[in-house]
C-alpha positions as CSV (number, residue, x, y, z in Angstrom):
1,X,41.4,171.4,98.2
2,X,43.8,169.5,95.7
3,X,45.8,167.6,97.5
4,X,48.6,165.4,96.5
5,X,52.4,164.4,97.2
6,X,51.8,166.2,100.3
7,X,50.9,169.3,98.6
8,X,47.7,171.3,98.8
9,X,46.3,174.0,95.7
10,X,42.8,175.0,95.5
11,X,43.1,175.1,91.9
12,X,43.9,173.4,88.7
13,X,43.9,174.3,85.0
14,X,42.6,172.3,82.2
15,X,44.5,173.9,79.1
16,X,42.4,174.9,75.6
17,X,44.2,172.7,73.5
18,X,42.4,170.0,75.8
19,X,39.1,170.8,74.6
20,X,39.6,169.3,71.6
21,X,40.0,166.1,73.3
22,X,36.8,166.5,74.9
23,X,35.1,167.9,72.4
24,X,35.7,164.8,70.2
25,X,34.1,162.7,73.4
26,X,30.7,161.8,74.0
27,X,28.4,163.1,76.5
28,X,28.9,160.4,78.6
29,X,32.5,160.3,78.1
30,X,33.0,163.6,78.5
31,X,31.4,163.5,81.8
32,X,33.0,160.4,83.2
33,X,36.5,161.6,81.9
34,X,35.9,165.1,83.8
35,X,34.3,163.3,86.8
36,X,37.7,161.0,86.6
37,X,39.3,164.1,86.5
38,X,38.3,165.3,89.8
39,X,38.1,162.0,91.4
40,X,42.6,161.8,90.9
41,X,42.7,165.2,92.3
42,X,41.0,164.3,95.5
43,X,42.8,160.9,95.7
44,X,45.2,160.1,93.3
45,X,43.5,157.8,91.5
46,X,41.1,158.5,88.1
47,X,39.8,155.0,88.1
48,X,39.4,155.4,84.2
49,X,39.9,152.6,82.6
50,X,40.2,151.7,78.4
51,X,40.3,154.7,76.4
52,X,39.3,157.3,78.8
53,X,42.6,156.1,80.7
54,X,44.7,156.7,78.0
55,X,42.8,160.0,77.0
56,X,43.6,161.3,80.9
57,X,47.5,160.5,80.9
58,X,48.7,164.0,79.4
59,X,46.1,165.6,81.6
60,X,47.1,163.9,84.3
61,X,50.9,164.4,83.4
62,X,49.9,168.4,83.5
63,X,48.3,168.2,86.8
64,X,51.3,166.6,88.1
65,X,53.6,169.0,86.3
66,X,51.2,172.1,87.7
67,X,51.4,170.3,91.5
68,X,55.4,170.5,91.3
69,X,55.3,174.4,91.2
């Protein structure tokens, strides 16, 4: 269960135009960024950092923009 700002969705959507993002990612990266991913839905907080922090903002933005509906 998603939950944040006090509201709760079992759901989220990654859009296709991100997988270009990720497809330009490493392995690793990939996996940390997705696992960061997950990680803000369940508290708020990615704890990416460098680069992988600035490849999450719009995704993050989008979660926040999906959570507002």
């Amino acid at each position: 269960m998603v939950v944040l700002g006090g509201r709760m969705k079992d759901n989220f959507l990654l859009k296709k135009s991100q997988r270009e993002v990720f497809d330009a990612l490493s392995d690793e990266d990939e996996g940390i960024l997705i696992k960061g991913v997950f990680k803000y839905l369940d508290t708020g907080n990615s704890e990416l950092d460098g680069t992988l922090k600035a490849i999450f903002i719009p995704i993050k933005n989008d979660i926040d923009k999906w959570l507002e509906k």
